[in-house]
C-alpha positions as CSV (number, residue, x, y, z in Angstrom):
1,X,0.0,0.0,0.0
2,X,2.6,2.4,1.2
3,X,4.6,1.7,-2.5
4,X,1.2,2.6,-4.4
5,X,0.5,5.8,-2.6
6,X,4.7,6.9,-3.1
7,X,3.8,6.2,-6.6
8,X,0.5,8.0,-6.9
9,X,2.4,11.1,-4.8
10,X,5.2,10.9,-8.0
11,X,3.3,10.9,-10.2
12,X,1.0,13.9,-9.3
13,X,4.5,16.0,-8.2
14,X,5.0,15.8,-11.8
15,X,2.2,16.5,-13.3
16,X,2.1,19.6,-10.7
17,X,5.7,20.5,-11.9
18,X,4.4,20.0,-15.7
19,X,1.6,22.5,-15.1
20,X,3.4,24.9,-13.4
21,X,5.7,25.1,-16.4
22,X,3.2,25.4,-18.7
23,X,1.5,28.1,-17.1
24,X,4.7,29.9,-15.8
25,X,5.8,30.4,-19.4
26,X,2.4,31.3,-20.6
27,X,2.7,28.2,-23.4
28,X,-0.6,27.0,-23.8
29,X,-1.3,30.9,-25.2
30,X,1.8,30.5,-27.6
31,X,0.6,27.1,-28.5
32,X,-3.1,28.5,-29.3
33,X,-2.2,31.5,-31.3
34,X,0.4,28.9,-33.3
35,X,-2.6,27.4,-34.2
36,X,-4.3,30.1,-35.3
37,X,-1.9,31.3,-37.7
38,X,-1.8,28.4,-39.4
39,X,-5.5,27.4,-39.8
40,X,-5.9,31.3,-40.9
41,X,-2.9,30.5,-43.4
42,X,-5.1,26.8,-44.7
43,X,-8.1,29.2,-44.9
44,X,-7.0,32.3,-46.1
45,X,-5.3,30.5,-49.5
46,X,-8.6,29.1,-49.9
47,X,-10.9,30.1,-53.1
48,X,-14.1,31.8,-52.2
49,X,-17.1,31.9,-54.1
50,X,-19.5,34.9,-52.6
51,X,-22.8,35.2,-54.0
52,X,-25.8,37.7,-52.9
């Protein structure tokens, strides 16, 4: 019992040390606006065809 919960306590240290990078260096924002640069590239070369 005592191995599982020095396990368990690893593994959420690390995934506390994970998030704290992630939000420390602000990266899911830079990983969000990466993404919307390039699906505003795919869409942008796109043909449109507007009719009224």
């Amino acid at each position: 019992m005592l191995k599982f919960l020095k396990g368990l306590l690893k593994i959420a240290a690390v995934a506390t040390g994970i998030l704290f990078v992630i939000y420390f260096w602000n990266l899911d924002q830079k990983l969000m606006a990466w993404a919307y640069t390039q699906v505003n590239r795919i869409f942008d070369n796109k043909k449109t065809d507007i009719r009224f």
